[in-house]
C-alpha positions in Angstrom: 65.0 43.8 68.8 68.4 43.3 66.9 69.2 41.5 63.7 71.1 37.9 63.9 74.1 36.9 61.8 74.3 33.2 61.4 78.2 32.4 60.5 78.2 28.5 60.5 82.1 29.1 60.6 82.0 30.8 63.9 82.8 28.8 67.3 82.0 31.9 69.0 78.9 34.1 70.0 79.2 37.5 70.1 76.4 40.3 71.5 76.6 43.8 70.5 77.8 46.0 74.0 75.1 48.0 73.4 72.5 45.6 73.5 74.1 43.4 76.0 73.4 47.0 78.4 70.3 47.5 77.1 69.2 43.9 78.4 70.9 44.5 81.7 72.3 41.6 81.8 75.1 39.8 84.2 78.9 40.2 82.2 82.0 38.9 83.6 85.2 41.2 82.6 87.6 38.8 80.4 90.2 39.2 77.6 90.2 38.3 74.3 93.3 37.5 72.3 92.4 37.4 68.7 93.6 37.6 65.1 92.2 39.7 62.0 93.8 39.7 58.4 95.5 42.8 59.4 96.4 42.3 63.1 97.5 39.3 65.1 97.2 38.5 68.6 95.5 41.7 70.0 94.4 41.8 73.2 90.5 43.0 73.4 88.8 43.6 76.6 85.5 42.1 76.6 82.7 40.9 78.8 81.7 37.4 79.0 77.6 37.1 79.2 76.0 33.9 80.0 72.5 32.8 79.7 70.9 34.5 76.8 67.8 33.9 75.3 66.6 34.1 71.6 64.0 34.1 69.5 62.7 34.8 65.9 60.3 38.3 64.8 57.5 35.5 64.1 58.7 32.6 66.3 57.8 31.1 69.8 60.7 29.1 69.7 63.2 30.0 72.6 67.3 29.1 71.5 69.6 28.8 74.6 72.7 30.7 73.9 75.3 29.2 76.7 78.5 31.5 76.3 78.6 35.0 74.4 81.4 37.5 74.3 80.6 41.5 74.1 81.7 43.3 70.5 81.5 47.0 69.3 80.6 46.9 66.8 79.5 44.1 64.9 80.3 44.9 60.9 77.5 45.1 59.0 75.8 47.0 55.7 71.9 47.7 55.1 71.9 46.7 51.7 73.0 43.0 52.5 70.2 42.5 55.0 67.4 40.4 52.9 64.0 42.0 53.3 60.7 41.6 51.3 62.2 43.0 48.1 64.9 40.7 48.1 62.2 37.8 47.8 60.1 39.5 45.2 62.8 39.6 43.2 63.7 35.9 42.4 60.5 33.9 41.5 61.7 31.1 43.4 61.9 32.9 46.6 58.4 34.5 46.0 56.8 32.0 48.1 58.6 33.7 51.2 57.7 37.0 50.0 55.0 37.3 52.8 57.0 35.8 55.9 59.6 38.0 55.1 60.1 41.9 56.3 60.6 45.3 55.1 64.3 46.8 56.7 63.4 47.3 60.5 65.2 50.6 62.1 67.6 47.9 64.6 71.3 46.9 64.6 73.4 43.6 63.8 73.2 43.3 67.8 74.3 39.2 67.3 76.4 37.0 65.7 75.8 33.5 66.7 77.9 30.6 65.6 77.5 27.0 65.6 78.5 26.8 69.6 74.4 27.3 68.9 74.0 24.9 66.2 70.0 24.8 66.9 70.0 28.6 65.4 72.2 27.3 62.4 70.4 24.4 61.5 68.3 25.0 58.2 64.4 23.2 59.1 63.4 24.0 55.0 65.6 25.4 52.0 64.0 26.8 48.9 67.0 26.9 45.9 67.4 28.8 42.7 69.6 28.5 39.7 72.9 28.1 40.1 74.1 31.2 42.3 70.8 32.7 42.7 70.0 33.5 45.6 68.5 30.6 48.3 66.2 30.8 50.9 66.3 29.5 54.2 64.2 28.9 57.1 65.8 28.3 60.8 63.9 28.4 64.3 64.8 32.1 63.7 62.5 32.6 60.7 62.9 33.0 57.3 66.3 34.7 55.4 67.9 34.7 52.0 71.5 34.3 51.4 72.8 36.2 48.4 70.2 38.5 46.3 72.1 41.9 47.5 74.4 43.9 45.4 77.3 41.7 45.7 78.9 44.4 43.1 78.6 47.0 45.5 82.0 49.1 46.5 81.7 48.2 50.0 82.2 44.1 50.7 82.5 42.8 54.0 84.4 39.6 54.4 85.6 39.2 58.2 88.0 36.3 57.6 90.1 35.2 60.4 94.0 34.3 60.2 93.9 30.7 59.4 96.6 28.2 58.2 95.7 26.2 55.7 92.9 26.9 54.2 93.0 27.9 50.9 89.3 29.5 50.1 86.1 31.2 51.7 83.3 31.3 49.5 80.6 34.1 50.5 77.3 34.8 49.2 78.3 35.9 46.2 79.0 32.3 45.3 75.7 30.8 46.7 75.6 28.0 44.7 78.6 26.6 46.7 76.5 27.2 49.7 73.0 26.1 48.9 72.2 22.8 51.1 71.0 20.6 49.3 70.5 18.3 52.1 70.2 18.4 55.6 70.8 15.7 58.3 69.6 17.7 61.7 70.4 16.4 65.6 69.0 17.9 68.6 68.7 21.3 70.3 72.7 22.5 69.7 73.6 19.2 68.4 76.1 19.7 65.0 73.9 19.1 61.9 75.0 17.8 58.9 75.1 19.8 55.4 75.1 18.7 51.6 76.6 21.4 49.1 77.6 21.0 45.9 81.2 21.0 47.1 80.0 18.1 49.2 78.8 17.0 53.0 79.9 19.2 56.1 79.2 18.9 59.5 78.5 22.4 61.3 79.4 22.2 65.2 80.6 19.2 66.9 84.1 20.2 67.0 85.5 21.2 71.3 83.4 24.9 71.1 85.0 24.8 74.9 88.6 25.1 73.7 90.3 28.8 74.7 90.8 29.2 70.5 87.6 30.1 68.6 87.8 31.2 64.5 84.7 33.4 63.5 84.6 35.6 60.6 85.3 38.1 62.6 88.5 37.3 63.8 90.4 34.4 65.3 89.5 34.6 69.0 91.3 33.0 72.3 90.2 33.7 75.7 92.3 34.4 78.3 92.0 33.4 82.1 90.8 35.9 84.4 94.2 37.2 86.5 93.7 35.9 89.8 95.7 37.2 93.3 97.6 34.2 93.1 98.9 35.0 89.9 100.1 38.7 91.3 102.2 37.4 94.3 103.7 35.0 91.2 104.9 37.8 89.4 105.9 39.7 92.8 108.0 37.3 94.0 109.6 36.3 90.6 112.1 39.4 91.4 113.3 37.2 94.1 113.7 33.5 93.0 116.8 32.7 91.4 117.0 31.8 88.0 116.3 27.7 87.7 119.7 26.2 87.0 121.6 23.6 88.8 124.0 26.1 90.7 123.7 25.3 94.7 122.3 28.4 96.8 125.5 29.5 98.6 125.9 30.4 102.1 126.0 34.3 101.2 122.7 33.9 100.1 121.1 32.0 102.9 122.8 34.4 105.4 121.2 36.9 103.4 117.7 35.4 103.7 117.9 34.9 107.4 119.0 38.8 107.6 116.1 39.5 106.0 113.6 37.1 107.2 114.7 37.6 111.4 115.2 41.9 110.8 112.0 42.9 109.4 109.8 44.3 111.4 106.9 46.7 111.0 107.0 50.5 113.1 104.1 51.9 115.3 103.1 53.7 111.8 102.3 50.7 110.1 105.2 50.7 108.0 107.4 47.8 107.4 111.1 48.4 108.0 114.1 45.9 107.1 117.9 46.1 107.7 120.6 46.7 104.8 121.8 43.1 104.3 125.6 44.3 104.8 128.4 41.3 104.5 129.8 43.4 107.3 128.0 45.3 110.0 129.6 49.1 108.8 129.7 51.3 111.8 128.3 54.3 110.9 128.6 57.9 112.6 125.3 59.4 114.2 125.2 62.6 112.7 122.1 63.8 114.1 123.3 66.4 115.6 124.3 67.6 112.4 120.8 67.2 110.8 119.4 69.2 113.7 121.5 72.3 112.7 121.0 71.9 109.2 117.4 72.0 109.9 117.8 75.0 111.9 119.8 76.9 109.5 116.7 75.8 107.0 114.3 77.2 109.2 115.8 80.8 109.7 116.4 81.2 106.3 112.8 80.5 106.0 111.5 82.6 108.0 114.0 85.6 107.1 112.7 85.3 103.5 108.7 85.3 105.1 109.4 88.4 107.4 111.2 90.7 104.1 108.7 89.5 101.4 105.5 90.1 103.4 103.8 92.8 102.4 100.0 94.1 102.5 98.4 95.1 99.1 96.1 98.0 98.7 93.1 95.9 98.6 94.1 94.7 102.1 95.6 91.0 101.2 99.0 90.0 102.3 101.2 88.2 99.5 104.1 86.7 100.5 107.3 85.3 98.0 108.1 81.8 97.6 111.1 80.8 99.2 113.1 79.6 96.4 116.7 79.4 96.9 117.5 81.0 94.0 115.0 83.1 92.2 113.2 81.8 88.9 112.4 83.6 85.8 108.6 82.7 85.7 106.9 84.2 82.7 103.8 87.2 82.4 100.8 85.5 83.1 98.4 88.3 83.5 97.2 87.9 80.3 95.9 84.9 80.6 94.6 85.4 84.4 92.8 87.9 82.7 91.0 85.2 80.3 90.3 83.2 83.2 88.5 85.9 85.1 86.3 86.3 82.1 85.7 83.3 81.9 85.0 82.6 85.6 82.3 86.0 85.6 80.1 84.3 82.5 79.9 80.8 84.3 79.3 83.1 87.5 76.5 84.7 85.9 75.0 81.3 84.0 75.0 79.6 87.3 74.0 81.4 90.3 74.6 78.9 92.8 78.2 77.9 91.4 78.7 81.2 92.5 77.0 81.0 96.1 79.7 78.0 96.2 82.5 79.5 95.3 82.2 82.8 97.1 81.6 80.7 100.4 84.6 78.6 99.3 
Protein backbone atom coordinates (compact mmCIF):
# COMPACT_ATOMS: atom_id res chain seq x y z
CA UNK A 1 0.00 0.00 0.00
CA UNK A 2 1.44 3.50 -1.13
CA UNK A 3 -0.13 6.89 -1.08
CA UNK A 4 -1.23 8.45 -4.73
CA UNK A 5 -0.46 12.04 -5.86
CA UNK A 6 -3.00 13.18 -8.35
CA UNK A 7 -1.18 16.17 -10.43
CA UNK A 8 -3.81 17.01 -13.16
CA UNK A 9 -0.75 18.88 -14.76
CA UNK A 10 1.23 15.69 -15.21
CA UNK A 11 1.28 13.77 -18.77
CA UNK A 12 3.36 11.33 -17.02
CA UNK A 13 3.04 8.45 -14.42
CA UNK A 14 5.63 7.84 -12.20
CA UNK A 15 6.01 4.60 -9.57
CA UNK A 16 8.30 4.82 -6.74
CA UNK A 17 11.55 2.14 -7.58
CA UNK A 18 11.00 0.82 -4.47
CA UNK A 19 7.53 -0.19 -4.91
CA UNK A 20 7.85 -0.93 -8.54
CA UNK A 21 10.51 -4.04 -6.91
CA UNK A 22 8.41 -4.70 -4.24
CA UNK A 23 5.54 -5.70 -6.88
CA UNK A 24 8.03 -7.54 -8.99
CA UNK A 25 6.95 -6.32 -11.82
CA UNK A 26 8.23 -6.45 -15.67
CA UNK A 27 10.58 -2.86 -16.30
CA UNK A 28 12.16 -2.02 -19.50
CA UNK A 29 15.62 0.03 -19.08
CA UNK A 30 14.97 3.61 -20.79
CA UNK A 31 16.19 7.16 -20.48
CA UNK A 32 14.72 10.10 -19.35
CA UNK A 33 15.66 13.59 -20.51
CA UNK A 34 14.04 16.04 -18.31
CA UNK A 35 14.10 19.61 -16.96
CA UNK A 36 13.72 20.97 -13.28
CA UNK A 37 13.79 24.75 -12.17
CA UNK A 38 17.37 24.24 -11.39
CA UNK A 39 18.62 21.82 -14.13
CA UNK A 40 17.82 21.36 -17.74
CA UNK A 41 18.01 18.51 -19.92
CA UNK A 42 19.42 15.74 -17.57
CA UNK A 43 19.65 12.48 -18.53
CA UNK A 44 17.91 10.00 -15.79
CA UNK A 45 18.06 6.41 -16.13
CA UNK A 46 14.75 4.91 -15.56
CA UNK A 47 12.65 1.85 -16.04
CA UNK A 48 9.59 1.91 -18.09
CA UNK A 49 6.74 -0.47 -16.31
CA UNK A 50 3.67 -1.28 -18.15
CA UNK A 51 0.44 -2.71 -16.99
CA UNK A 52 -0.21 -1.58 -13.46
CA UNK A 53 -3.13 -1.87 -11.58
CA UNK A 54 -4.80 0.52 -8.94
CA UNK A 55 -7.19 0.86 -6.57
CA UNK A 56 -8.50 2.95 -3.57
CA UNK A 57 -8.01 1.89 0.57
CA UNK A 58 -12.03 1.50 0.46
CA UNK A 59 -12.57 0.92 -3.28
CA UNK A 60 -13.28 -2.08 -5.66
CA UNK A 61 -12.72 -0.09 -8.53
CA UNK A 62 -9.65 -1.27 -10.58
CA UNK A 63 -7.80 2.03 -12.76
CA UNK A 64 -5.63 0.75 -15.68
CA UNK A 65 -2.37 2.62 -15.61
CA UNK A 66 -0.97 1.98 -19.40
CA UNK A 67 2.69 3.59 -19.25
CA UNK A 68 4.64 4.50 -15.88
CA UNK A 69 8.20 5.51 -15.51
CA UNK A 70 10.42 4.42 -12.18
CA UNK A 71 11.40 7.69 -9.70
CA UNK A 72 13.45 7.76 -6.35
CA UNK A 73 12.15 9.35 -4.80
CA UNK A 74 8.96 10.91 -5.16
CA UNK A 75 9.00 14.44 -3.01
CA UNK A 76 6.66 14.40 -0.48
CA UNK A 77 5.98 15.85 3.36
CA UNK A 78 3.69 14.10 6.15
CA UNK A 79 2.05 17.07 7.18
CA UNK A 80 0.48 17.80 3.61
CA UNK A 81 -1.12 14.37 3.47
CA UNK A 82 -4.95 14.95 4.47
CA UNK A 83 -6.11 12.50 7.12
CA UNK A 84 -9.16 12.43 9.50
CA UNK A 85 -7.98 15.55 11.36
CA UNK A 86 -7.80 17.50 8.35
CA UNK A 87 -11.61 16.91 7.87
CA UNK A 88 -12.63 17.64 11.41
CA UNK A 89 -11.22 20.62 11.11
CA UNK A 90 -13.40 22.48 8.53
CA UNK A 91 -17.20 21.97 9.23
CA UNK A 92 -17.78 21.60 5.71
CA UNK A 93 -15.56 18.66 5.21
CA UNK A 94 -17.01 16.98 8.41
CA UNK A 95 -19.24 14.92 6.40
CA UNK A 96 -15.98 12.99 5.10
CA UNK A 97 -14.66 12.82 8.55
CA UNK A 98 -15.55 9.07 8.69
CA UNK A 99 -14.39 7.90 5.01
CA UNK A 100 -11.29 9.43 5.65
CA UNK A 101 -7.96 7.96 7.51
CA UNK A 102 -5.63 8.49 10.22
CA UNK A 103 -1.68 8.95 8.59
CA UNK A 104 -0.91 5.23 7.50
CA UNK A 105 3.02 4.24 8.05
CA UNK A 106 3.48 3.98 3.73
CA UNK A 107 5.30 6.14 1.12
CA UNK A 108 4.18 8.58 -1.85
CA UNK A 109 4.87 5.32 -3.98
CA UNK A 110 2.71 7.11 -7.20
CA UNK A 111 2.26 9.98 -8.95
CA UNK A 112 -0.39 9.59 -11.60
CA UNK A 113 -1.21 12.24 -14.13
CA UNK A 114 -3.97 12.73 -16.41
CA UNK A 115 -2.34 9.99 -19.06
CA UNK A 116 -4.92 8.31 -16.28
CA UNK A 117 -7.65 10.80 -16.41
CA UNK A 118 -10.17 8.07 -14.75
CA UNK A 119 -7.93 8.50 -11.43
CA UNK A 120 -8.20 12.44 -11.83
CA UNK A 121 -11.61 12.77 -12.60
CA UNK A 122 -13.56 14.29 -9.43
CA UNK A 123 -17.13 11.79 -9.17
CA UNK A 124 -18.43 14.48 -6.01
CA UNK A 125 -16.77 17.83 -4.58
CA UNK A 126 -17.73 19.19 -1.21
CA UNK A 127 -16.48 23.27 -1.22
CA UNK A 128 -15.76 25.70 1.55
CA UNK A 129 -15.27 29.45 1.71
CA UNK A 130 -13.21 30.91 -0.38
CA UNK A 131 -9.68 29.19 -0.03
CA UNK A 132 -10.70 26.77 2.54
CA UNK A 133 -9.98 23.80 2.05
CA UNK A 134 -12.21 21.36 -0.63
CA UNK A 135 -12.90 17.92 -0.59
CA UNK A 136 -12.88 15.54 -3.20
CA UNK A 137 -13.91 12.11 -4.05
CA UNK A 138 -12.21 10.11 -7.17
CA UNK A 139 -12.53 6.18 -7.93
CA UNK A 140 -9.57 6.42 -5.47
CA UNK A 141 -11.55 7.55 -2.38
CA UNK A 142 -11.91 10.51 -0.66
CA UNK A 143 -8.99 13.49 -0.19
CA UNK A 144 -8.80 17.16 0.71
CA UNK A 145 -6.83 19.63 -1.09
CA UNK A 146 -5.40 22.42 1.05
CA UNK A 147 -6.21 22.27 5.06
CA UNK A 148 -2.27 21.63 5.83
CA UNK A 149 0.04 24.20 7.15
CA UNK A 150 0.67 25.98 4.01
CA UNK A 151 2.82 28.39 6.39
CA UNK A 152 5.16 25.70 7.10
CA UNK A 153 9.07 26.31 6.40
CA UNK A 154 9.25 23.46 4.11
CA UNK A 155 6.89 23.95 0.62
CA UNK A 156 7.14 21.71 -2.15
CA UNK A 157 6.35 23.04 -5.52
CA UNK A 158 7.86 20.66 -8.32
CA UNK A 159 7.31 23.02 -11.28
CA UNK A 160 8.72 22.06 -14.50
CA UNK A 161 10.68 24.55 -17.02
CA UNK A 162 7.95 25.82 -19.09
CA UNK A 163 7.72 28.75 -21.58
CA UNK A 164 5.02 30.76 -21.26
CA UNK A 165 3.23 30.33 -18.52
CA UNK A 166 3.16 32.92 -16.25
CA UNK A 167 1.47 31.23 -12.81
CA UNK A 168 0.97 27.89 -10.89
CA UNK A 169 -1.46 28.13 -8.18
CA UNK A 170 -1.06 25.31 -5.42
CA UNK A 171 -3.17 24.45 -2.60
CA UNK A 172 -2.58 27.24 -0.81
CA UNK A 173 -4.82 29.07 -3.23
CA UNK A 174 -7.71 26.44 -3.27
CA UNK A 175 -10.26 28.62 -4.21
CA UNK A 176 -8.60 28.84 -7.76
CA UNK A 177 -8.79 25.14 -7.73
CA UNK A 178 -12.14 24.15 -6.34
CA UNK A 179 -14.36 22.55 -9.35
CA UNK A 180 -17.14 23.91 -9.39
CA UNK A 181 -18.37 21.73 -12.15
CA UNK A 182 -17.49 18.68 -13.63
CA UNK A 183 -18.22 17.39 -17.24
CA UNK A 184 -16.75 13.54 -16.90
CA UNK A 185 -15.98 11.04 -20.20
CA UNK A 186 -15.15 7.52 -19.91
CA UNK A 187 -12.55 5.29 -18.31
CA UNK A 188 -9.18 7.72 -19.24
CA UNK A 189 -11.16 9.92 -21.27
CA UNK A 190 -10.06 13.94 -20.54
CA UNK A 191 -12.85 15.46 -18.22
CA UNK A 192 -13.81 18.72 -18.14
CA UNK A 193 -13.35 21.23 -15.07
CA UNK A 194 -15.09 24.61 -13.94
CA UNK A 195 -12.86 26.89 -11.54
CA UNK A 196 -13.37 30.15 -10.70
CA UNK A 197 -10.61 31.06 -13.15
CA UNK A 198 -12.83 29.32 -15.57
CA UNK A 199 -13.39 25.77 -17.63
CA UNK A 200 -10.29 23.36 -18.29
CA UNK A 201 -9.97 20.26 -19.87
CA UNK A 202 -7.62 17.68 -18.02
CA UNK A 203 -6.07 15.01 -20.58
CA UNK A 204 -6.86 14.83 -24.09
CA UNK A 205 -3.81 16.50 -25.25
CA UNK A 206 -1.07 13.52 -27.41
CA UNK A 207 0.02 11.75 -23.71
CA UNK A 208 2.10 9.56 -26.45
CA UNK A 209 4.36 12.46 -27.51
CA UNK A 210 8.38 11.80 -26.29
CA UNK A 211 7.84 15.39 -24.19
CA UNK A 212 5.75 15.02 -20.95
CA UNK A 213 5.58 18.29 -18.24
CA UNK A 214 4.74 17.04 -14.55
CA UNK A 215 5.42 18.87 -11.49
CA UNK A 216 8.12 17.07 -11.10
CA UNK A 217 10.03 18.01 -13.95
CA UNK A 218 9.75 18.37 -17.66
CA UNK A 219 10.32 14.82 -18.96
CA UNK A 220 11.23 13.38 -22.66
CA UNK A 221 11.93 9.92 -23.31
CA UNK A 222 14.56 8.71 -25.22
CA UNK A 223 14.63 5.71 -27.69
CA UNK A 224 16.19 2.61 -26.55
CA UNK A 225 19.97 2.46 -28.33
CA UNK A 226 19.64 -0.23 -30.71
CA UNK A 227 22.81 -2.31 -32.59
CA UNK A 228 21.94 -0.52 -35.56
CA UNK A 229 22.49 2.63 -34.03
CA UNK A 230 26.31 1.39 -32.76
CA UNK A 231 27.59 0.35 -36.24
CA UNK A 232 26.16 4.19 -37.10
CA UNK A 233 28.40 5.71 -34.87
CA UNK A 234 31.28 3.10 -35.79
CA UNK A 235 31.35 3.72 -39.03
CA UNK A 236 30.83 7.61 -38.92
CA UNK A 237 34.88 7.60 -38.38
CA UNK A 238 34.88 6.51 -41.97
CA UNK A 239 32.32 8.37 -44.16
CA UNK A 240 33.38 11.45 -45.51
CA UNK A 241 31.99 14.61 -44.52
CA UNK A 242 28.68 15.30 -46.84
CA UNK A 243 29.73 17.90 -49.24
CA UNK A 244 29.63 18.06 -52.93
CA UNK A 245 33.53 17.21 -53.40
CA UNK A 246 33.89 14.00 -55.78
CA UNK A 247 35.66 10.90 -54.04
CA UNK A 248 39.02 10.97 -55.80
CA UNK A 249 40.87 8.13 -57.14
CA UNK A 250 43.33 8.01 -54.01
CA UNK A 251 40.57 7.25 -51.99
CA UNK A 252 38.92 4.52 -53.97
CA UNK A 253 42.44 2.85 -54.41
CA UNK A 254 42.51 3.14 -50.80
CA UNK A 255 39.22 1.32 -50.24
CA UNK A 256 39.97 -1.49 -52.58
CA UNK A 257 43.44 -1.82 -50.53
CA UNK A 258 41.59 -2.18 -47.74
CA UNK A 259 38.60 -4.11 -48.77
CA UNK A 260 40.78 -7.04 -51.06
CA UNK A 261 43.86 -7.11 -48.03
CA UNK A 262 42.02 -7.87 -45.02
CA UNK A 263 42.09 -11.01 -43.93
CA UNK A 264 41.70 -12.69 -40.62
CA UNK A 265 44.91 -15.18 -39.09
CA UNK A 266 44.48 -18.78 -37.71
CA UNK A 267 44.15 -16.85 -34.11
CA UNK A 268 41.10 -15.26 -35.07
CA UNK A 269 42.45 -11.93 -35.45
CA UNK A 270 41.76 -9.70 -38.26
CA UNK A 271 44.87 -8.32 -40.07
CA UNK A 272 44.97 -5.47 -42.83
CA UNK A 273 47.75 -3.97 -44.89
CA UNK A 274 49.21 -0.31 -44.47
CA UNK A 275 47.43 1.46 -47.32
CA UNK A 276 50.96 2.89 -48.63
CA UNK A 277 50.69 5.24 -51.93
CA UNK A 278 53.82 3.31 -52.70
CA UNK A 279 54.68 -0.34 -51.75
CA UNK A 280 58.03 0.74 -49.34
CA UNK A 281 60.48 -2.09 -49.37
CA UNK A 282 61.30 -2.75 -46.09
CA UNK A 283 64.43 -4.67 -44.61
CA UNK A 284 63.71 -8.05 -42.71
CA UNK A 285 65.43 -7.51 -39.67
CA UNK A 286 64.53 -10.57 -38.03
CA UNK A 287 67.54 -11.66 -37.52
CA UNK A 288 68.14 -8.75 -35.60
CA UNK A 289 65.11 -9.27 -33.28
CA UNK A 290 66.27 -12.75 -32.63
CA UNK A 291 69.60 -11.46 -31.03
CA UNK A 292 67.99 -8.82 -29.29
CA UNK A 293 65.91 -11.29 -27.73
CA UNK A 294 68.71 -13.35 -26.91
CA UNK A 295 70.75 -10.73 -25.32
CA UNK A 296 67.20 -10.06 -23.23
CA UNK A 297 67.13 -13.49 -22.23
CA UNK A 298 70.75 -13.76 -20.67
CA UNK A 299 70.56 -10.77 -19.03
CA UNK A 300 67.56 -12.27 -17.50
CA UNK A 301 68.69 -15.08 -16.35
CA UNK A 302 72.15 -13.57 -15.08
CA UNK A 303 70.13 -11.31 -12.85
CA UNK A 304 67.77 -14.73 -11.58
CA UNK A 305 71.05 -16.85 -10.95
CA UNK A 306 73.02 -13.68 -8.62
CA UNK A 307 69.75 -12.61 -6.82
CA UNK A 308 68.51 -16.05 -5.83
CA UNK A 309 68.92 -16.64 -2.53
CA UNK A 310 67.33 -19.03 0.28
CA UNK A 311 66.04 -17.36 3.52
CA UNK A 312 66.35 -18.86 6.84
CA UNK A 313 62.81 -19.93 7.01
CA UNK A 314 63.66 -22.06 3.90
CA UNK A 315 61.88 -19.69 0.96
CA UNK A 316 63.79 -18.66 -1.99
CA UNK A 317 63.32 -14.78 -2.96
CA UNK A 318 64.48 -13.75 -6.01
CA UNK A 319 64.97 -9.73 -7.29
CA UNK A 320 62.96 -8.22 -9.93
CA UNK A 321 64.77 -7.75 -12.96
CA UNK A 322 64.49 -4.14 -13.45
CA UNK A 323 66.94 -2.56 -15.65
CA UNK A 324 67.79 -0.07 -13.40
CA UNK A 325 67.10 -0.34 -9.78
CA UNK A 326 64.11 1.65 -8.16
CA UNK A 327 63.97 3.36 -4.89
CA UNK A 328 60.72 1.60 -3.50
CA UNK A 329 59.82 2.92 -0.15
CA UNK A 330 59.67 0.80 3.68
CA UNK A 331 56.69 -0.96 3.67
CA UNK A 332 57.09 -3.18 6.62
CA UNK A 333 55.20 -1.10 8.57
CA UNK A 334 52.26 -1.48 7.00
CA UNK A 335 52.79 -5.41 6.06
CA UNK A 336 52.83 -5.50 9.59
CA UNK A 337 49.16 -3.89 9.85
CA UNK A 338 48.04 -6.24 7.37
CA UNK A 339 49.23 -9.32 9.15
CA UNK A 340 47.21 -8.14 12.14
CA UNK A 341 44.71 -7.72 10.45
CA UNK A 342 44.72 -10.89 8.39
CA UNK A 343 45.25 -13.01 12.13
CA UNK A 344 41.80 -11.37 13.62
CA UNK A 345 39.71 -12.29 10.40
CA UNK A 346 41.79 -15.61 10.74
CA UNK A 347 40.52 -16.14 14.08
CA UNK A 348 36.69 -14.72 13.44
CA UNK A 349 36.45 -17.08 10.56
CA UNK A 350 37.84 -20.45 10.79
CA UNK A 351 37.12 -21.66 7.43
CA UNK A 352 38.50 -18.37 5.67
CA UNK A 353 41.41 -19.70 7.13
CA UNK A 354 41.13 -23.51 6.03
CA UNK A 355 40.87 -21.51 2.48
CA UNK A 356 43.59 -19.61 2.62
CA UNK A 357 46.11 -21.86 4.15
CA UNK A 358 45.17 -24.46 1.37
CA UNK A 359 45.42 -21.57 -1.05
Amino acid sequence: MVYAILDTQSDATFILKETCDELDAKTQPTKLRWSTITSQDSLVDSQRVSGLQVRGYNSDVKIHILVAFTSTPIPAEEEHIPTKATAKNWEHSRSIEGKMHALFDCNVGLLTGYDCSQALTPREVLAGGNNEPYGIKTDLGWSIVGGSDVRSRRSLCHKVAVSNVGLLTGCDCSQALTPREVLAGGNNEPYGIKTDLGWSIVGGSDVRSRRSLCHKVAVRELPGVTMTDIVRVLESDFQGAKDDKKTSQEDLNYLKIMEEGIEKTGKGHFEMQVPFKERTLLPDNLSMALIRLEQLKRNFLKIMEEGIEKTGKGHFEMPLPFKERPLLPDNHSMALIRLEHLKRKFLKDSKYKEDYVKF
